[in-house]
C-alpha positions as CSV (number, residue, x, y, z in Angstrom):
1,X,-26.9,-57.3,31.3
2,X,-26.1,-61.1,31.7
3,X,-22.9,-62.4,33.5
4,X,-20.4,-63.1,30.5
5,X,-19.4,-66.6,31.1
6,X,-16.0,-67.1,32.9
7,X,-14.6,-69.1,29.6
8,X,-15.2,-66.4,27.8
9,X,-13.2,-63.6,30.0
10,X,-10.9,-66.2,29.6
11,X,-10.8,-66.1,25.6
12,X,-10.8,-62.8,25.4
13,X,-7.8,-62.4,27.4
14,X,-5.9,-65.0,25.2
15,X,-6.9,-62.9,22.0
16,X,-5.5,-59.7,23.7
17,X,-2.0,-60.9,25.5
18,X,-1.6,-63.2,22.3
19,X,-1.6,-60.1,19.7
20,X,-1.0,-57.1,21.4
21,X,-0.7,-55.1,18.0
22,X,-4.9,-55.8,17.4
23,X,-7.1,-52.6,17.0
24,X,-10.2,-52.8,19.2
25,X,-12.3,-53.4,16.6
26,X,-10.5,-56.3,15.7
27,X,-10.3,-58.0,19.0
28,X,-14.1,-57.3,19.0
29,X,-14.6,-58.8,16.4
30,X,-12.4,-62.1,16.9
31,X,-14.4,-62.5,20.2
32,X,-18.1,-61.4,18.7
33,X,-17.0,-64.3,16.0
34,X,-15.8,-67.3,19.1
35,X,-19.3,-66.3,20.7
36,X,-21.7,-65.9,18.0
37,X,-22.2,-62.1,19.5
38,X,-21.2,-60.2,16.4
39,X,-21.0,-56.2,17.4
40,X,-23.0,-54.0,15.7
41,X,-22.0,-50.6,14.9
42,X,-24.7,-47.8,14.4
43,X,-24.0,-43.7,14.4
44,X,-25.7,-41.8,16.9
45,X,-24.7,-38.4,16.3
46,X,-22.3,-36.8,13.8
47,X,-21.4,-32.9,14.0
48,X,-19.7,-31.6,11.6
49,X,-17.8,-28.5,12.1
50,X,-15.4,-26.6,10.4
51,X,-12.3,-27.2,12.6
52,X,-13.5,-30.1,14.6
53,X,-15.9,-32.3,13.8
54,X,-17.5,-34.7,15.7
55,X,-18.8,-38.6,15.9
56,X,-20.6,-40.7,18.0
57,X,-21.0,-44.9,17.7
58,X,-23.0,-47.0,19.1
59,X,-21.5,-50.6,19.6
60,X,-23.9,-53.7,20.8
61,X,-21.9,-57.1,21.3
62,X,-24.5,-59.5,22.9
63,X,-26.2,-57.8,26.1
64,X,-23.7,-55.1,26.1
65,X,-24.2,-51.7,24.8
66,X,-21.7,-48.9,24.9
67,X,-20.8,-45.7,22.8
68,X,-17.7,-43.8,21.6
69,X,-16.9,-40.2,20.6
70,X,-14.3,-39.1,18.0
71,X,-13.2,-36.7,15.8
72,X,-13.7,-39.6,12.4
73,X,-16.2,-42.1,12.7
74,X,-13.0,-44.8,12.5
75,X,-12.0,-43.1,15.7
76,X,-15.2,-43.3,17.0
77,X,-15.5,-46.8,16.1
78,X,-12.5,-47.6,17.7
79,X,-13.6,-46.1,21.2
80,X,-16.7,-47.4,21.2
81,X,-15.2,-51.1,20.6
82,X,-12.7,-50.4,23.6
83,X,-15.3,-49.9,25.8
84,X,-17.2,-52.5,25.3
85,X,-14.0,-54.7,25.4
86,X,-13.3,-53.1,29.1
87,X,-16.3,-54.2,30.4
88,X,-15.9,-57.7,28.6
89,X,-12.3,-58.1,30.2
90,X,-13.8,-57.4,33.8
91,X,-10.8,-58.4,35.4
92,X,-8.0,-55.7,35.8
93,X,-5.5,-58.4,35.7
94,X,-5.6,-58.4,31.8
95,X,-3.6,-55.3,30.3
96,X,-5.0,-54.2,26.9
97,X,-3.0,-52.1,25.2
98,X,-4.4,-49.7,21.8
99,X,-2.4,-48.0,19.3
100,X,-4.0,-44.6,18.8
101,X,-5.2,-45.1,15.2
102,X,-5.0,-41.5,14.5
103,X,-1.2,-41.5,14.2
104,X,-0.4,-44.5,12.6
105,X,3.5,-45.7,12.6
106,X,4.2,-45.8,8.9
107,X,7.4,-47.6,9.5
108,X,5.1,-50.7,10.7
109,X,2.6,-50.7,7.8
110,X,2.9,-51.2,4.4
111,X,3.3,-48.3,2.6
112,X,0.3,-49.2,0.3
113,X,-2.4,-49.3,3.1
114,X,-1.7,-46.0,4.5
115,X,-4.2,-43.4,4.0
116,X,-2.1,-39.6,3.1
117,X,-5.6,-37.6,2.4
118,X,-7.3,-39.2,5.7
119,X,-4.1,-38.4,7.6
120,X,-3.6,-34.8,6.8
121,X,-7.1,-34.3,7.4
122,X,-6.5,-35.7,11.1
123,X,-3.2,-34.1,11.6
124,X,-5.0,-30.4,10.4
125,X,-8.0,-31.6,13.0
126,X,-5.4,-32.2,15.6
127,X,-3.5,-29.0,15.3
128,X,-6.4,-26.7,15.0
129,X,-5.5,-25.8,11.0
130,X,-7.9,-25.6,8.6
131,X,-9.0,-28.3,6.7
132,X,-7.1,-29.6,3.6
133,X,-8.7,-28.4,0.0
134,X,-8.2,-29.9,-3.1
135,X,-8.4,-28.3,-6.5
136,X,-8.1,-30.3,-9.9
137,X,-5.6,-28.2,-11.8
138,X,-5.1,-29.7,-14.6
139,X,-6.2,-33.1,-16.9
140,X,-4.2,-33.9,-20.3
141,X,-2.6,-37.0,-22.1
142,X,-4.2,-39.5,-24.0
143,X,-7.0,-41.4,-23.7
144,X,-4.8,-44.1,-22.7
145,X,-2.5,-42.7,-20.5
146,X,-4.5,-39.6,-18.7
147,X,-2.5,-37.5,-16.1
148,X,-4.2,-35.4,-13.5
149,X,-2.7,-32.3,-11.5
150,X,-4.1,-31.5,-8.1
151,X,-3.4,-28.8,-5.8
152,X,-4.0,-29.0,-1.8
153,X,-4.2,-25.7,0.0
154,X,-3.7,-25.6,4.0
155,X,-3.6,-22.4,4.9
156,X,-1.8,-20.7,3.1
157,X,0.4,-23.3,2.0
158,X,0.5,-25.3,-1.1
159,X,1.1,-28.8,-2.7
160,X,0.7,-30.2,-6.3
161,X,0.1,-33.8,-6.9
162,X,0.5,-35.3,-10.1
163,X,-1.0,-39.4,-11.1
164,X,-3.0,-41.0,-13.7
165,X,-6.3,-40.7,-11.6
166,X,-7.6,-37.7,-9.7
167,X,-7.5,-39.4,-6.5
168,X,-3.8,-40.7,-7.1
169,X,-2.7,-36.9,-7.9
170,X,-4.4,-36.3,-4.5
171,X,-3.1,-38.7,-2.3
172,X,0.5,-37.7,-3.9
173,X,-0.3,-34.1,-3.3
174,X,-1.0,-35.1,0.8
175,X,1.7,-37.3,0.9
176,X,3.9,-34.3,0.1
177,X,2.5,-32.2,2.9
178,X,3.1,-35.0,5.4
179,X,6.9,-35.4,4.6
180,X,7.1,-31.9,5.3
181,X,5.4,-32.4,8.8
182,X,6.4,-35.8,9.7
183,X,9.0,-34.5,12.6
184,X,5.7,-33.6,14.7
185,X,4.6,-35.7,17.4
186,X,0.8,-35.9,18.5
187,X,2.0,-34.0,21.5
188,X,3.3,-31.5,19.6
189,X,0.8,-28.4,19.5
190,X,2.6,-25.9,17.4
191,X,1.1,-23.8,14.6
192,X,1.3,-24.2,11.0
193,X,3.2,-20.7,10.8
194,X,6.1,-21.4,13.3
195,X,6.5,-24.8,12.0
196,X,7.1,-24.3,8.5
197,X,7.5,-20.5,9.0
198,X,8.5,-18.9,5.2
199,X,9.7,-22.6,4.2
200,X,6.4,-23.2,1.7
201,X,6.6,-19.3,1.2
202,X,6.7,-15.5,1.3
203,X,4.9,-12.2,2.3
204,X,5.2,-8.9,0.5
205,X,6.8,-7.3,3.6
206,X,9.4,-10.0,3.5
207,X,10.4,-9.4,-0.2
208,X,10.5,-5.3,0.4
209,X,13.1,-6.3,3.2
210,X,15.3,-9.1,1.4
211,X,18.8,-9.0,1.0
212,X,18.6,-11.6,-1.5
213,X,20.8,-11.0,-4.6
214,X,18.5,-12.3,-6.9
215,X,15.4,-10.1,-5.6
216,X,17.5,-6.7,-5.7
217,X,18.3,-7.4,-8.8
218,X,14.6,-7.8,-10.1
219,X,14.6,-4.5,-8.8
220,X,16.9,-2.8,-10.9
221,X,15.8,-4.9,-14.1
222,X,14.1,-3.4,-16.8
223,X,12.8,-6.9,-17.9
224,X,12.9,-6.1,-21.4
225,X,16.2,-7.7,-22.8
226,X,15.6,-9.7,-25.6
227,X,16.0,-13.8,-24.9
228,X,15.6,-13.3,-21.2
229,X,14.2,-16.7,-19.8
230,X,11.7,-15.7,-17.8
231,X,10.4,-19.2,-16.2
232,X,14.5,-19.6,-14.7
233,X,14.6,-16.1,-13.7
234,X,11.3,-16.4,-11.8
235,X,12.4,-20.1,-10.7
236,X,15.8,-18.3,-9.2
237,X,14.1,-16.0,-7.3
238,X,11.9,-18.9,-6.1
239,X,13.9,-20.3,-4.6
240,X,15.6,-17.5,-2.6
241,X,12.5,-16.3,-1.1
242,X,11.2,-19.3,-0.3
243,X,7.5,-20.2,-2.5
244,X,6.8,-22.8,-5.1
245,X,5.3,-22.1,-8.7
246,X,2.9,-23.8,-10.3
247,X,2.5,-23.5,-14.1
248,X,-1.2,-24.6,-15.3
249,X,-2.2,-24.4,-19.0
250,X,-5.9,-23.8,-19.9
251,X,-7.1,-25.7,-22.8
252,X,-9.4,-22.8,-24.3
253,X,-7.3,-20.4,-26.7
254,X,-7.5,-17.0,-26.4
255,X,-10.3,-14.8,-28.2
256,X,-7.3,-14.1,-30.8
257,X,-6.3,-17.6,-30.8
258,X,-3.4,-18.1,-28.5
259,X,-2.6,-20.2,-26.4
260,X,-3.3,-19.5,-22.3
261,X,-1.3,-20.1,-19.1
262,X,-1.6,-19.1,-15.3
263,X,1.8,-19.0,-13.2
264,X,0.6,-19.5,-9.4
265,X,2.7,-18.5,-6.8
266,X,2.5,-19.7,-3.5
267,X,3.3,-16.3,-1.8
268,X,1.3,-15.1,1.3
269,X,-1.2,-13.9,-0.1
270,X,-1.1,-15.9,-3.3
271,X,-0.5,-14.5,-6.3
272,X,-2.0,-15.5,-10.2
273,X,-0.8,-14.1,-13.1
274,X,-2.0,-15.0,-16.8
275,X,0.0,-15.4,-19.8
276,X,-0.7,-15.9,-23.4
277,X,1.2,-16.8,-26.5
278,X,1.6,-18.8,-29.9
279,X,2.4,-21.9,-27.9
280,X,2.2,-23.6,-24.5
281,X,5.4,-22.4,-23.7
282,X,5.3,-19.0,-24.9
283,X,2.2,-18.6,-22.9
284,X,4.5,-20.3,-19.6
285,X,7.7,-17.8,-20.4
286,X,4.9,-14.7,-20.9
287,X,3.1,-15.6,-17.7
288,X,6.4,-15.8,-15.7
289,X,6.8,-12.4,-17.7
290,X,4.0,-11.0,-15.7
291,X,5.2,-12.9,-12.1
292,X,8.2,-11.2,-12.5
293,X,7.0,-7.4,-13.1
294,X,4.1,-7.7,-10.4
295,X,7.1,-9.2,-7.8
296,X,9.5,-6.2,-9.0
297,X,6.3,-3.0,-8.3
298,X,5.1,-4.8,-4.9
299,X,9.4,-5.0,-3.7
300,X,10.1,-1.8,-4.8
301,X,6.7,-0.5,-2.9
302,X,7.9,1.2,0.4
């Protein structure tokens, strides 16, 4: 490797002290562009595993040639450029300071360059969850004004995006999940199951032990008074118990010629019950119908 000329320690360490906020790649870049040394990037290894997947860049700026590891290629990137710029600087006296780009500050950016779907993905890869999936629930409107429902699973959680694109429903569906965990630091390593523990939802040996009014009295219901509403009866007890519902209407009619519905319940395990009827939301009230009676036969179970 060639001695770096003194001048341009020298600019490097201006383009560091001056903006301190730069991400390595940046500063890499500013200097690759002041020398005529653009880095090039290349990937030499990507594993990808189930929980933690794995990158490796290559980085050449001029004569020098190092190599980063991460668990995203922009992470890789990132390390890769910060090596290089360590041996660049060469003198200890200039402090370089990088912002983990992993946990962005979303009070310092713009809301509209942040990235929900790439961050829950990191934040599941940091705390050992599974990944993040992503299920297209339902498309209607008009042509001109389309609207697409998403659901994200993590674990055995659940979140429902809505938008008039399938990637806007998806990015609303992940920013959802990270309101819920944005009190957890990077340091933080606590499981998905202490942190939220029955906030997103609810096991059937929970529901056999509730003292919840509304749950006892499922139990002593007959569910066959005429004019009952269903959906609000199965909304109540939602919401005492602790799991979200998810209505999604399926466009094929029945083989008699009604109209079809699922009611998804985020319980642990989750639970999917169909309904049918002469309208959309007959089919809703008869599949809340069905919620309710399989709720009532697994509390009452002993």
């Amino acid at each position: 490797m060639q001695r770096t000329a003194f001048s341009d320690f020298c600019s490097l360490g201006k383009m560091i002290t001056a903006k301190p906020g730069k991400t390595p790649i940046q500063v890499l870049h500013e200097y690759g562009m002041k020398t005529k040394n653009i880095p090039v990037y290349e990937c030499e290894r990507s594993d990808v595993q189930i929980h933690v997947p794995t990158f490796t860049f290559r980085v050449t700026v001029g004569d020098i040639t190092c190599t980063g590891e991460g668990t995203s290629k922009k992470l890789a990137k990132h390390r890769a450029a910060e090596a290089a710029i360590n041996i660049l600087k060469a003198n200890a006296s200039i402090c370089f300071a990088v912002p983990d780009p992993l946990m962005p500050d979303p009070s310092k950016q713009p809301k509209n360059q942040l990235n929900p779907i790439g961050s829950l993905q990191e934040l599941a890869i940091h705390h050992g969850w599974r990944l993040p999936e992503y299920t297209l629930s339902q498309e209607g409107g008009p042509a001109h004004k389309r609207e697409y429902t998403t659901i994200c699973r993590l674990e055995s959680f659940m979140e429902t995006g809505k938008g008039a694109s399938k990637k806007q429903a998806k990015r609303n569906a992940a920013e959802k999940f990270l309101a819920k965990f944005s009190n957890i630091s990077p340091e933080n390593h606590i499981s998905l199951t202490n942190m939220v523990g029955h906030s997103l939802g609810c096991t059937w040996h929970s529901l056999r032990n509730s003292p919840g009014e509304k749950i006892n009295l499922l139990k002593r219901s007959l569910l066959s008074i005429p004019n009952t509403d269903y959906i609000q009866l199965l909304s109540e007890i939602a919401k005492e118990q602790g799991f979200n519902i998810t209505y999604l209407d399926i466009e094929e009619l029945s083989a008699n010629g009604q109209y079809q519905c699922l009611a998804e319940l985020s319980t642990s395990p989750i639970t999917v019950c169909h309904g049918s009827g002469i309208s959309c939301s007959s089919a809703q009230s008869d599949a809340a119908h069905n919620a309710l009676q399989y709720l009532k036969i697994i509390a009452e179970r002993k």
